[in-house]
C-alpha positions in Angstrom: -36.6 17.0 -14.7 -34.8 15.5 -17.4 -33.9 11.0 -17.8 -32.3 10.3 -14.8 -29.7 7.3 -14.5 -30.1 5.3 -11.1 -28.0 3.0 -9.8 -29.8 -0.1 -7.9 -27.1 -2.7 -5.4 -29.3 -5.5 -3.8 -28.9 -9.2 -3.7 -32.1 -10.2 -4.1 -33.0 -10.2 -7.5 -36.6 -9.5 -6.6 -36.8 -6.2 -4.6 -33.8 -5.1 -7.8 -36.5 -6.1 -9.9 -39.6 -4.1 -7.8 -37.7 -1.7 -6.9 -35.9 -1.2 -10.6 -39.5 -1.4 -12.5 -40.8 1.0 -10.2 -38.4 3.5 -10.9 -38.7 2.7 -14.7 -42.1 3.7 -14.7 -40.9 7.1 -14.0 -38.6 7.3 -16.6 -35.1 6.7 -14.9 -32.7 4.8 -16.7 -31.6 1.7 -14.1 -28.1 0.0 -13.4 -28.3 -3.0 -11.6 -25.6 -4.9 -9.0 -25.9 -8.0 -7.1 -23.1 -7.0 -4.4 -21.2 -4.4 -3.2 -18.2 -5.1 -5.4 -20.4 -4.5 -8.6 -22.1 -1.8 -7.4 -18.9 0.1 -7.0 -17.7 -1.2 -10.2 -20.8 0.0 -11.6 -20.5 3.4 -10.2 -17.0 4.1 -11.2 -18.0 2.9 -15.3 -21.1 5.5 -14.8 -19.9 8.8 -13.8 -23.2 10.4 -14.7 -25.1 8.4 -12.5 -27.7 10.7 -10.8 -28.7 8.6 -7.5 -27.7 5.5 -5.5 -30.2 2.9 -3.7 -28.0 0.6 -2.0 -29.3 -2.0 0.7 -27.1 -2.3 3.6 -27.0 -6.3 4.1 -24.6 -7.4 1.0 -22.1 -9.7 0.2 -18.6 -8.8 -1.1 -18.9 -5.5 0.5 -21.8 -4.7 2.4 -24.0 -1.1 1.7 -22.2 0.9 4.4 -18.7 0.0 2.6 -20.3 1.3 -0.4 -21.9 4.7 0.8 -18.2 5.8 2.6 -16.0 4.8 -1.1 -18.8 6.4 -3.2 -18.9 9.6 -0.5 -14.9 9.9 -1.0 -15.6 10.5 -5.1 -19.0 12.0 -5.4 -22.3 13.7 -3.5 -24.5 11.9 -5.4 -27.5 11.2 -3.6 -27.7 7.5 -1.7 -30.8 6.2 -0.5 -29.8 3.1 2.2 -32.5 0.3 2.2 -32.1 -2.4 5.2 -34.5 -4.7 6.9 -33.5 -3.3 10.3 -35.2 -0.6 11.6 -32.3 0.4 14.6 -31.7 3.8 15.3 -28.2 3.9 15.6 -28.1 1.9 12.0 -29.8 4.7 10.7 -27.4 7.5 12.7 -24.2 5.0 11.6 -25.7 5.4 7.9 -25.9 9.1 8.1 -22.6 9.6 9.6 -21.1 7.9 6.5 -23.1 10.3 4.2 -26.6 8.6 3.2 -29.2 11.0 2.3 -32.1 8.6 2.9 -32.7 5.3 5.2 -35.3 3.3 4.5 -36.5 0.1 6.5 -37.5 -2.9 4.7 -40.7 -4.1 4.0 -41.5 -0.2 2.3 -43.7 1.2 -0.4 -42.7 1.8 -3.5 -44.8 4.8 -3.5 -42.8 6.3 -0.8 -39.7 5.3 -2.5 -39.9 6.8 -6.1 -41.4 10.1 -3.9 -37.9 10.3 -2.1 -36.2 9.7 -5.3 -37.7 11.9 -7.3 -37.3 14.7 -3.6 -33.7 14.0 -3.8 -33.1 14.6 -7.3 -35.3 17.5 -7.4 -33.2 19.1 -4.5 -29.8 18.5 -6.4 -31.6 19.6 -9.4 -32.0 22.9 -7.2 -28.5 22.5 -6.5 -26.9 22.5 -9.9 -28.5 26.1 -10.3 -25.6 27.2 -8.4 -22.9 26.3 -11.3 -20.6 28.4 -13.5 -20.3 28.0 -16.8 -17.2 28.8 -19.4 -17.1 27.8 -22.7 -17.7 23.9 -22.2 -16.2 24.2 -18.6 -18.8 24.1 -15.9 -18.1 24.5 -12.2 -20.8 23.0 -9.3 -20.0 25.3 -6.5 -22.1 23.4 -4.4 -21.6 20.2 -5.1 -17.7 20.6 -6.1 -17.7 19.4 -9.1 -16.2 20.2 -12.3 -16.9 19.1 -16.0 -15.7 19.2 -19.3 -18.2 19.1 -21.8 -20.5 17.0 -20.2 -17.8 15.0 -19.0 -16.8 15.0 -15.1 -13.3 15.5 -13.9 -12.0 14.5 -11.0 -9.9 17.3 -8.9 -8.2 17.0 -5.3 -9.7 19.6 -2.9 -7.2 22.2 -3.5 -7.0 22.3 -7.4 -10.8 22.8 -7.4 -10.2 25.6 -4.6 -7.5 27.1 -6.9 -9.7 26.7 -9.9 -13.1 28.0 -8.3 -10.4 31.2 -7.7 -9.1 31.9 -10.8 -12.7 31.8 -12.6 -14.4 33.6 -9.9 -11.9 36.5 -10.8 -12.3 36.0 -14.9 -10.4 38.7 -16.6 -7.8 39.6 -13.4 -4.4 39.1 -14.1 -3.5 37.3 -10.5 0.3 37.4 -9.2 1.4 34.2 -7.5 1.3 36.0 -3.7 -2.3 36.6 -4.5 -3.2 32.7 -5.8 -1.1 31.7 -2.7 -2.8 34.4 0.0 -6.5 33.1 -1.1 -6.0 29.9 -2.0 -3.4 28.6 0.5 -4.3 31.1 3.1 -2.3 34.0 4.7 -0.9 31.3 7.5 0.7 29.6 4.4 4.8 30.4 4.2 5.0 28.6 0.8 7.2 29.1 -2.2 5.8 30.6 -5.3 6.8 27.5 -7.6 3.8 25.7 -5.3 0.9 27.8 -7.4 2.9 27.0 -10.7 2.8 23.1 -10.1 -0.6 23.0 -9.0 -1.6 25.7 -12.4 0.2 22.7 -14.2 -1.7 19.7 -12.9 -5.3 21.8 -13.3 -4.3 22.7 -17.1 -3.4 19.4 -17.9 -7.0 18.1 -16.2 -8.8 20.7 -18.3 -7.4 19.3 -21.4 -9.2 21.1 -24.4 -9.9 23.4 -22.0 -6.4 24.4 -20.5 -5.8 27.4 -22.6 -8.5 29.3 -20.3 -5.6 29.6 -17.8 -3.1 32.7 -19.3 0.2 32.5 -18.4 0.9 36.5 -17.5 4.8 36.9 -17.8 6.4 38.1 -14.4 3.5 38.1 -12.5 0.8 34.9 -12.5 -1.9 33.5 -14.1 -5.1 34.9 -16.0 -8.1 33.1 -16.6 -9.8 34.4 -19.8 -12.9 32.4 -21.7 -12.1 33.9 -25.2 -14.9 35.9 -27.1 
């Protein structure tokens, strides 16, 4: 397991400190925030940010406002910390998309053991990704990245993306795209797979020429040899 970057939200500057040295020890490469406000801030200027401990209990916005705006970008992993031990906290924090709840006062021990868990299972996770030429697809974890760099992607241009790669090679008409992508319930026009082709190119970038324009029929994706 390689440097991992972890992202620490508490306002105590103690258990961030505890907590932060802990984790150090182990290698990991900390951010620290002092409220809910940073820690977003902090999340959003560190895209590769591998894990998340956020304590519930914060001001600006508290850890469960957090979780659910870092759940609508990412799967990282988020480890909740609190200093109550309530079920339905711990049900309400799940819901929301935390991987791990742990009551306050805990062991470090027992911390840096469900860090190091968590990354190890999305470590396990990233096995499942496809790679072309700089572009690499996480099936599992739906997301894409362009040399290193992550790119963000609505649900159906990743869908329509994971589509054309997954058939590398295959000259695709626009029914076809539309059929698998859209489903067969879809009565769409064509001109909806060339607008959303359009907005995935121009997200690849450097990248875009892997989609093939194939006159009077579709699209092609091709990684060049």
């Amino acid at each position: 397991m390689g440097v991992r970057k972890i992202l620490i939200a508490d306002d105590e500057d103690r258990m961030r400190r505890l907590v932060g040295d802990f984790l150090k020890k182990d290698g990991a490469v900390v951010i620290e925030a002092v409220d809910g406000i940073q820690a977003l801030e902090r999340f959003n200027d560190n895209p590769d940010i591998d894990l998340v401990v956020l304590d519930v209990m914060m001001p600006g916005y508290d850890g469960w406002t957090v979780c659910r705006e870092i759940r609508r970008l990412s799967r990282v992993p988020i480890i909740m910390l609190t200093a109550r031990g309530q079920e339905s906290d711990e049900l309400f924090g799940f819901d929301l998309g935390a991987d791990e709840y742990i009551s306050k006062p805990f062991s470090l021990k027992i911390l840096s053991a469900r860090v190091n868990a968590l990354l190890r299972r999305v470590e396990d996770d990233d096995k499942d990704v496809k790679e072309f030429d700089g572009l690499e697809i996480d099936t599992k974890g739906r997301r894409v990245y362009i040399d290193g760099t992550k790119v963000e992607m609505s649900p159906k241009e990743f869908e329509l993306l994971l589509y054309i790669t997954e058939n590398a090679g295959r000259a695709l008409s626009r029914d076809q795209i539309l059929n698998a992508v859209w489903d067969y319930d879809y009565y769409g026009d064509a001109r909806t797979v060339d607008t959303h082709i359009k907005k995935l190119r121009l997200k690849l970038g450097p990248k875009s020429d892997l989609i093939q324009t194939v006159r009077g029929l579709g699209y092609r994706f091709e990684v060049k040899k």
